[in-house]
Structures are given as C-alpha cells and as structure tokens.
C-alpha positions as CSV (number, residue, x, y, z in Angstrom):
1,X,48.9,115.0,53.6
2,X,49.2,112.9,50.5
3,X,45.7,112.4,49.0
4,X,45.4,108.9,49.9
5,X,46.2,109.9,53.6
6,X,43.1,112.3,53.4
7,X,40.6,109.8,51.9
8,X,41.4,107.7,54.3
9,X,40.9,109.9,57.0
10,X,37.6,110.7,55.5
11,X,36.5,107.7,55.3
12,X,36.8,106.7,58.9
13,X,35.1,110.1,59.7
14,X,32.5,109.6,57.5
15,X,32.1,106.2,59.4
16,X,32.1,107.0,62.8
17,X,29.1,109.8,61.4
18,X,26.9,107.5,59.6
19,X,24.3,107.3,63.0
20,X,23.5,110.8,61.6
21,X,23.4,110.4,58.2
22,X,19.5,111.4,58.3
23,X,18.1,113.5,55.5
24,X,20.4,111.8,53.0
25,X,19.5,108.4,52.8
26,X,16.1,107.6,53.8
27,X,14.3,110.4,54.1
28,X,11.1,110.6,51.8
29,X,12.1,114.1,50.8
30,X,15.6,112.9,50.0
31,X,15.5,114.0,45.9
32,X,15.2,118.1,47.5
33,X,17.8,118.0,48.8
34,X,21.1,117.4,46.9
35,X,23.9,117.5,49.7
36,X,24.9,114.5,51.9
37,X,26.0,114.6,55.7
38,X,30.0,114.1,54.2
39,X,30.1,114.6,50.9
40,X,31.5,117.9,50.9
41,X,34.3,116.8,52.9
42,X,35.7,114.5,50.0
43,X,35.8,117.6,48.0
44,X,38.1,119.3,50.5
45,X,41.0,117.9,49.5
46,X,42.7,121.7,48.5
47,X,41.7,122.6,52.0
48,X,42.7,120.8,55.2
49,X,40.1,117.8,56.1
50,X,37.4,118.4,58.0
51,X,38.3,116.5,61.7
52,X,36.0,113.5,63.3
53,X,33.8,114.7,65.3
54,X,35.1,117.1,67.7
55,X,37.4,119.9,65.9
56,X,40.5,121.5,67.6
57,X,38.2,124.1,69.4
58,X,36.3,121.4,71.1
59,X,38.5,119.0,72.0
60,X,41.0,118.7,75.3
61,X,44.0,118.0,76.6
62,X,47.0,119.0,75.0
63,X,48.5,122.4,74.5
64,X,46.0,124.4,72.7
65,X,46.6,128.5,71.3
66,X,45.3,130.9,73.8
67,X,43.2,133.4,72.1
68,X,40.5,135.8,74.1
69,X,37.2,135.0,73.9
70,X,35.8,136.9,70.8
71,X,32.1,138.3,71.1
72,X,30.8,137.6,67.5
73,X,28.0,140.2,68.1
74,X,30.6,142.8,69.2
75,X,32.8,142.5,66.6
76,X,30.1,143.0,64.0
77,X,28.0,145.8,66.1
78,X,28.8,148.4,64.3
79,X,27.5,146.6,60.9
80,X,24.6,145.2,62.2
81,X,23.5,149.0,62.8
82,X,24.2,149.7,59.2
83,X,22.4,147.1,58.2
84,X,19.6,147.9,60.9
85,X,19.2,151.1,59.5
86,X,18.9,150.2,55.9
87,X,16.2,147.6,56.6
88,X,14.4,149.9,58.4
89,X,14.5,152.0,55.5
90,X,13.7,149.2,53.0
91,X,10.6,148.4,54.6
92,X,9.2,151.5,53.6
93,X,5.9,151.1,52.0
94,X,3.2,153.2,50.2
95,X,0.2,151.9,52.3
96,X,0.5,153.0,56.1
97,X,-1.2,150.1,57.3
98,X,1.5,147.8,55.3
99,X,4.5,150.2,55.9
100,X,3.6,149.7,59.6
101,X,3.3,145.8,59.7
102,X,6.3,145.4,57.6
103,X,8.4,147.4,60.1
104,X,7.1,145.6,63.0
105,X,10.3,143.4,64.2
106,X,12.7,145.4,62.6
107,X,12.0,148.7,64.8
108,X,14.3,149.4,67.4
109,X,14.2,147.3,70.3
110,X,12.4,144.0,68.7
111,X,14.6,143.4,66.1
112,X,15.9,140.3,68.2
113,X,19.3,138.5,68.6
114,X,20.1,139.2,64.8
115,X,21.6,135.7,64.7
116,X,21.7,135.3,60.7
117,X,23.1,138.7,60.0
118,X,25.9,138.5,62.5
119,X,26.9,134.9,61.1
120,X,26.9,136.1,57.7
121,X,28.9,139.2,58.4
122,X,31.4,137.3,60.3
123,X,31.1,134.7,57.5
124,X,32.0,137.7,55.0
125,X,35.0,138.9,56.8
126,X,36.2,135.0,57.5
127,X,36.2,134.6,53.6
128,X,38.1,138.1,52.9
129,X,39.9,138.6,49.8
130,X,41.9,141.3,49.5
131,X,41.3,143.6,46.6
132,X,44.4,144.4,45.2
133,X,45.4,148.2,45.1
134,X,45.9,150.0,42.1
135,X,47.3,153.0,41.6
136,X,44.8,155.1,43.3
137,X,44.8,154.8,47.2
138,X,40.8,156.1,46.9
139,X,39.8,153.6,44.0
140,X,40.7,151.3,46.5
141,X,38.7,152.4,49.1
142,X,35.7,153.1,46.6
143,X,35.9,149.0,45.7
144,X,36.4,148.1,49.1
145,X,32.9,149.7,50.3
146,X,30.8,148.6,47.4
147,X,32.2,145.0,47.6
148,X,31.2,145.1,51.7
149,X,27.9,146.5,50.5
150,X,27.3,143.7,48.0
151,X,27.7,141.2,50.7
152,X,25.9,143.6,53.4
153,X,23.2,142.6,50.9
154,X,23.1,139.1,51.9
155,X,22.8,140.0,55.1
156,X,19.7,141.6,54.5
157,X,18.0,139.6,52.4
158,X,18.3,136.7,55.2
159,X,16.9,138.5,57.8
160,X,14.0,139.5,55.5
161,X,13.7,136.5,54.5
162,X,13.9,135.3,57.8
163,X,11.0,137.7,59.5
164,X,8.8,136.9,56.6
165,X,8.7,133.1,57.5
166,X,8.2,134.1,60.8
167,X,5.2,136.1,59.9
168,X,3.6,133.6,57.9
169,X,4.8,130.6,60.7
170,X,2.8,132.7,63.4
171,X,-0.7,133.2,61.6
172,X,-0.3,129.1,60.6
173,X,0.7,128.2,64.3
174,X,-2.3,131.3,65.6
175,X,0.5,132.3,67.9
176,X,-0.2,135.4,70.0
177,X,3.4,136.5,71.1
178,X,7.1,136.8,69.4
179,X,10.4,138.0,70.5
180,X,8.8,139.4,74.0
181,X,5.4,141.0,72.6
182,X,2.7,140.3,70.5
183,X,2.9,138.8,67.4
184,X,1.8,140.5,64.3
185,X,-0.9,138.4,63.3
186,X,-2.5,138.7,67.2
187,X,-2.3,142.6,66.6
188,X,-3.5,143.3,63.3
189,X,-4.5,140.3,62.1
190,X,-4.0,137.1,59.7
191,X,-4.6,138.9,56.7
192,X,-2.4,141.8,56.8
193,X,0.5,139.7,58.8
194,X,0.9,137.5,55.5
195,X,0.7,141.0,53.3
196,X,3.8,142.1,55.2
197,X,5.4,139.1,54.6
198,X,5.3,139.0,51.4
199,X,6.2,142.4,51.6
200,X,9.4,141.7,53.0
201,X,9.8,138.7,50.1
202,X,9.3,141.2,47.7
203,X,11.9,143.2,49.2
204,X,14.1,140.7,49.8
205,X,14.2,139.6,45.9
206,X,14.9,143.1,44.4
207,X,18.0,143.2,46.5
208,X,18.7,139.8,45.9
209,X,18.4,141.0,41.7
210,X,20.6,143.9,42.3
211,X,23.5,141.6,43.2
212,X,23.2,139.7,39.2
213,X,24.9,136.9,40.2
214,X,22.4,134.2,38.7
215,X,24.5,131.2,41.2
216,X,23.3,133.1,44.8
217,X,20.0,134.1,43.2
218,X,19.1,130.6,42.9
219,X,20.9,129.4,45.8
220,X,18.5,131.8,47.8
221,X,15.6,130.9,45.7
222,X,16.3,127.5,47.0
223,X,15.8,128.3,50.9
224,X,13.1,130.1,49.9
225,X,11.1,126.6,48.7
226,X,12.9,124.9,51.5
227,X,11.4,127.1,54.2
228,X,7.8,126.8,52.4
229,X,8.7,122.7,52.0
230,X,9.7,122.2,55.7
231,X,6.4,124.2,57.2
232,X,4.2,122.2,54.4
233,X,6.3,118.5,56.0
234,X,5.4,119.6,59.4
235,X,1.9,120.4,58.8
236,X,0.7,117.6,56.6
237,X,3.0,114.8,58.4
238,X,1.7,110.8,58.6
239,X,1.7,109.4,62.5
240,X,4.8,107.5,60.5
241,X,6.6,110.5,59.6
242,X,5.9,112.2,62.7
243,X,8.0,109.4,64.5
244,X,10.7,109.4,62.4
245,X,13.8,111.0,63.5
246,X,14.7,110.8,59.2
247,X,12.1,113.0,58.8
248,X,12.6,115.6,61.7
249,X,15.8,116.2,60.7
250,X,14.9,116.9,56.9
251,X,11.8,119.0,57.9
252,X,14.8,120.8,60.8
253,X,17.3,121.2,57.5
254,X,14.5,122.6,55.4
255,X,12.6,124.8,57.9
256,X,16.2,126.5,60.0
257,X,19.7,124.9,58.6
258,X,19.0,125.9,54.9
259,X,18.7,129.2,55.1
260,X,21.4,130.0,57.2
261,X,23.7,127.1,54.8
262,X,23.2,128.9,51.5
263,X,23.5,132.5,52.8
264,X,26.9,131.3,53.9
265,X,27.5,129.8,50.7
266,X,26.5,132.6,48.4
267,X,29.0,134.9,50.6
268,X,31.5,132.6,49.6
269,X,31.0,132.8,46.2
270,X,30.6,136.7,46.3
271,X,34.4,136.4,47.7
272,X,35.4,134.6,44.7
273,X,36.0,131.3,46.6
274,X,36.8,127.7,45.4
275,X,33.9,125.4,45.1
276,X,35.8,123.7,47.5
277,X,35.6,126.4,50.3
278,X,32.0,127.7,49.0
279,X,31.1,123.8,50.4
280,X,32.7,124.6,53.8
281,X,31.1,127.4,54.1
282,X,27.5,125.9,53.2
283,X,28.5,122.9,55.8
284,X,29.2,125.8,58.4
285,X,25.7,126.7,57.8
286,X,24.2,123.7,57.8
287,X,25.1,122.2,61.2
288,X,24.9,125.4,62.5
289,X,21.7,125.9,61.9
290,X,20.8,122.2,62.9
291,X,22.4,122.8,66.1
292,X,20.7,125.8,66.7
293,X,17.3,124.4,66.1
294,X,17.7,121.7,68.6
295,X,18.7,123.5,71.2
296,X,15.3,125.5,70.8
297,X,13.6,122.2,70.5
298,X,15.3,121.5,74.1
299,X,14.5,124.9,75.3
300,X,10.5,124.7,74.3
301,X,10.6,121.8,76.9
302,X,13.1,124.0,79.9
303,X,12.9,127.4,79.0
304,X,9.8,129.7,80.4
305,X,7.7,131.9,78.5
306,X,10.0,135.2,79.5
307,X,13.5,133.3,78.7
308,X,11.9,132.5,75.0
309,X,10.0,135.7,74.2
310,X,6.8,133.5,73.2
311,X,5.0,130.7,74.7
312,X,7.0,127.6,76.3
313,X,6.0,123.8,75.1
314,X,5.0,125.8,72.2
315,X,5.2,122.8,70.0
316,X,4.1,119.8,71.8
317,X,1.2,121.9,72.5
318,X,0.5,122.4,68.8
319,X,1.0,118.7,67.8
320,X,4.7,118.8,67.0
321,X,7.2,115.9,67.7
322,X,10.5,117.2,68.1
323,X,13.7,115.6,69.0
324,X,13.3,115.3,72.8
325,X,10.0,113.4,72.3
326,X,11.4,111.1,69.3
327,X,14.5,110.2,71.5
328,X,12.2,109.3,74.5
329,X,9.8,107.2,71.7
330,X,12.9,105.2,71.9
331,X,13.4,104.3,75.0
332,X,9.9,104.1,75.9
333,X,7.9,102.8,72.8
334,X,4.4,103.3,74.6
335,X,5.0,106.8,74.1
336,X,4.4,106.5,70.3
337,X,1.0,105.2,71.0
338,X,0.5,108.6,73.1
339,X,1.8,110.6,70.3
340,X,-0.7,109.1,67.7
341,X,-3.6,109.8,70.3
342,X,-3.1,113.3,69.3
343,X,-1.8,116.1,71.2
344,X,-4.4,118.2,71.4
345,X,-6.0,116.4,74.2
346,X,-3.8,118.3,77.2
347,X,-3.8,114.6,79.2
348,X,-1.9,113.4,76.5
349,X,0.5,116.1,76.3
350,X,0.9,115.6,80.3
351,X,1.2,112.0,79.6
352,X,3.9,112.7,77.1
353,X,5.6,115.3,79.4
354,X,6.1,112.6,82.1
355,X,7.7,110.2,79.7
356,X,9.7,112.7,78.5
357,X,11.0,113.3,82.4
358,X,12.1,109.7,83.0
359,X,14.0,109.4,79.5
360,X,17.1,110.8,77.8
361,X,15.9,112.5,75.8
362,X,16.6,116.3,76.6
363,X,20.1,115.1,76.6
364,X,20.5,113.3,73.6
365,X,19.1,116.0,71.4
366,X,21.9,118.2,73.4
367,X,24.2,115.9,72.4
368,X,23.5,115.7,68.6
369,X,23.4,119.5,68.9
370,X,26.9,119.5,70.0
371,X,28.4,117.2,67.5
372,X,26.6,119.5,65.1
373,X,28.1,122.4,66.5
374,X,31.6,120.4,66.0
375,X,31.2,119.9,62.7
376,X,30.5,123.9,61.9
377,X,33.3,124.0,63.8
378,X,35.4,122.0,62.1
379,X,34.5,123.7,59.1
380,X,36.0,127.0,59.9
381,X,39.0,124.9,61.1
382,X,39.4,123.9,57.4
383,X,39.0,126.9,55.9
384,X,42.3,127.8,53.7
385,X,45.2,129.6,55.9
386,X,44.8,133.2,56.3
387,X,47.0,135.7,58.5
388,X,44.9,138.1,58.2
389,X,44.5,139.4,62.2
390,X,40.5,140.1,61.1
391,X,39.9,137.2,59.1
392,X,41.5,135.3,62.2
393,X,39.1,137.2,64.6
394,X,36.3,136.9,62.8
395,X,36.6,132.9,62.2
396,X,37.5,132.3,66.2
397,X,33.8,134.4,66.6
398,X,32.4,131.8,64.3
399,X,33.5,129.1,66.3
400,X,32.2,131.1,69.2
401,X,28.9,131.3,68.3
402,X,29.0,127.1,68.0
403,X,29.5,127.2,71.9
404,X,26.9,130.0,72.5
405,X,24.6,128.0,70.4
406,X,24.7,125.1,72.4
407,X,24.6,126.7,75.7
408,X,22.2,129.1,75.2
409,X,19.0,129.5,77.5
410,X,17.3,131.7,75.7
C-alpha cells in the first residue's frame, strides 16, 4: 500500500470515528492526556493500517481462517501461578497486621479474574523477539528466562497497582464487599486498608526500579496520577461535568483504560519494539480497557450482587452517572433534572431507574463497548507479521478476550 493509499484510508477511518473522539478534543482534562482517539494510527504506516471500525475478527461474510477458539487464561495459566506465587511472596511485610492486609486479595481463592496480568502476558508473548543464540545452547536459555522475568515484572506491578486502587476506591466509596467477600476496609478498617495500599505502591515501585528502564518507569508513573486523577474527576464533578459524556469517558480513560494502555506499552518497549508498534500496543490497551469498563457500567445496572462479587447499582447508588444514564439523558432530557436532584434520595434513583428502562441506553453503551473492542482488535490485526505458532496463539487470545469482554456477565 503506497503511503498515500494508507493516509487516505486513515483519513476516512478517522472520519467515520470522530462521534467518539471524546477525551481529545473537549474534554476539560484534555492537556493530561497526550494521545488522540487516531493519532497513533497515522504513525502506523511501517505496520499495516489499523481497519474502520470493525477489524477482520469481527466482521462477516466472506471466507475467513478457521482457527480454534483460544482460551487466553489457559494459555497463560501456568504463568499466572508463577506470578501468583511471587506476589504472594512480595507482599510480605514486617508488621502482621500490614502483612495480613496486604495479602488480602492476592491469597488463594480471591485473587479474582487476573484480567491485567493475563493481557500483559499474552501482550508479552504477542510482541516476542527472538533472542538470537550464541554459541552456548544454555546462555540461551539463561537470557530467555531473565528477559520473561523482566516482563513477568510488569505483570506484577499492574496487578499491584491494580489492588492498591482498589483498596483505596473501597474506603472512598465505604464499600462493604469485593470480589465475593468483604472488603478490606469493612474488615479491618479505613485506616489500615489505605496502609496496605500503599503498601502494595511501595511494592510495586521497587520492582518497577529493578527493571532501570527510565521510559516504562515513567510511563507507569503516569497511570499511577491518572488513576489518582480519574477518582479525584469523579468525586469533585460539577452537575455539568457529570452530564457530559466528554468527561465520562476521560474520567473511564484515567480511572480503567490507562493502566491497562501503558502496561501494554512498556511491554512493547521491553521487546525492543518500534515506536510505531509500542503505539499499537498502548491503543490495544486503551480501547480495551474502555470496553471493559463499560460493560461493567452496563452490568452495575443487569448484573446481581452474586454475578458481580459486590453490590449491584453500585454506582447510581453512590451518585455516579455512567454511560447508560448519560445515553438515556439524551433521549429523555428530564432525566438530567433528576440527576441534578441528587442521587442520594432513593426516589430519585427509582425515578432514574425507570427512565433508564424506557431508553437505549443499556444498548448504546454496549454498542460503544463493541466498537472499542474493534479497535483493540484491530490493533493486534496490525501488529507486524510474525510466524511464530505462539506469537500467533497468543495474539488470536488477545482478540479473544475483546469478545469475552463484551459479553461478559460477570
């Protein structure tokens, strides 16, 4: 494809996207946050463009390769439990009290779906560069398990990472369950929940350190503030803000997509990837993470307490307007003028509920989710051609987990 071919092609992608060009042109946070819905696409021109819309593994008709269905969490299993184990083990404090909060969702059995390890593992293997052998048949070996190791790392600095925002999220929101059983702060209180996680912070930077790669320390750094920006939008929002779907979708970015975005990223550039690929990677992320965020925006309206391991219309219920609610604002503006009533009065929230019921808006927001999921997609598709039989399995899981994301119940 000649370059003028693939800016074109861009161009009328980019343009059949810009409904969803949220965060990047008028949201209020907009200077945080340097990357734009397409712009990494017209840096793709080594790789093959990113598709409109809908990438080969979504779309129909015509004859497509038949592959079995690969279970991303099967292939990496084995992994996961190595990298189960040494979090268990990195945990480990002096104080009892702490050690024992710090451990608390990473014992066995509550660890839950280890989403963000098993994309960044996959993610690792997707991106595999071959080491080549020297003269020594154990040398190679010896290289090949520290380099897994070093990006086993990133692994578990996300899911630290991870746990500690959900530590801190619980004691801001008072929840009282997570993943299935109580949540830290409801069992031993505010105080030493928000110890533990920044515990597991503390943790997470002295592996992040080890790695001395200054480019993914900061790219970490980065979804560190994002996480703390995105909780700070949605707590000290304007009845302006809260209506905007601009600003949702920032606050979703800053709060789910970023972590997951430059995790993949700084795997990339562990791998010794392009800038080029390092961008598709970060793009996988990103609507990734977006998707997966509003399908548990959808599933705190339809899922039940048990399906979701803590409490159902968790969110409206705490004064949060999330996609299904914004899409029904538009089709029924009175609901706006419910919303700025406050949510705390349960009428309202009923009120609210039975707006949500007549309008669209539960499938809308499944909608965006899936054209989200499409672009992640579409991402792998353009990742540089590999024959690699693992690197091949391991990017069909990615795309795999795009379809579980979006039809997921739980």
């Amino acid at each position: 494809m000649s370059i003028y071919r693939a800016i074109s092609r861009i161009t009328r992608t980019a343009s059949s996207y810009n409904r969803f060009r949220w965060f990047y042109s008028s949201a209020p946070h907009q200077q945080l946050s340097p990357y734009s819905g397409f712009r990494s696409s017209e840096q793709v021109l080594g790789c093959r463009v990113i598709s409109p819309w809908f990438s080969r593994s979504f779309r129909s008709g015509g004859p497509q390769p038949q592959y079995e269905d690969e279970d991303p969490f099967s292939l990496v299993a084995d992994e996961l439990s190595i990298v189960a184990n040494r979090l268990r083990s990195m945990v480990v404090a002096e104080v009892p009290k702490l050690a024992s909060a710090a451990e608390y969702f990473f014992k066995m059995g509550v660890e839950g779906k280890r989403f963000r390890p098993t994309v960044i593992l996959l993610m690792a293997t997707a991106l595999n560069n071959q080491i080549s052998k020297p003269p020594s048949e154990g040398v190679v070996d010896m290289l090949s398990t520290e380099f897994r190791t070093r990006l086993q790392s990133i692994a578990e600095i996300t899911e630290m990472i991870h746990v500690a925002s959900l530590l801190h999220d619980d004691v801001l929101d008072d929840a009282d369950t997570r993943r299935g059983i109580g949540s830290l702060n409801f069992v031993m209180g505010n105080k030493i929940s928000v110890l533990a996680g920044d515990f597991l912070l503390s943790r997470a930077c002295i592996t992040l350190a080890s790695l001395k790669n200054t480019e993914v320390v900061s790219l970490i750094a980065t979804a560190v503030e994002h996480l703390v920006t995105g909780e700070t939008m949605q707590m000290s929002s304007s009845a302006e803000q809260r209506s905007s779907m601009d600003y949702y979708l920032q606050k979703t970015y800053y709060k789910t997509a970023s972590l997951i975005s430059n995790s993949c990223k700084s795997i990339a550039l562990l791998t010794g990837q392009t800038a080029e690929v390092a961008m598709l990677a970060y793009e996988y992320g990103k609507n990734l993470g977006l998707a997966f965020q509003l399908i548990d925006d959808v599933l705190d309206f339809t899922g039940t307490s048990s399906s979701l391991g803590k409490g159902s219309l968790s969110d409206i219920r705490h004064g949060i307007v999330t996609a299904p609610l914004l899409y029904a604002m538009e089709e029924f503006p009175e609901l706006r003028s419910v919303v700025d009533r406050g949510l705390d009065n349960p009428a309202n929230v009923d009120l609210a509920l039975e707006y949500l019921g007549k309008s669209h808006g539960i499938q809308r927001t499944r909608e965006l989710a899936a054209k989200h999921a499409s672009l992640a997609s579409a991402a792998i598709d353009s990742f540089p051609e590999n024959d690699d039989e693992d690197v091949q399995r391991s990017r069909r899981a990615l795309i795999e987990l795009t379809h579980r994301v979006i039809n997921r119940t739980k």
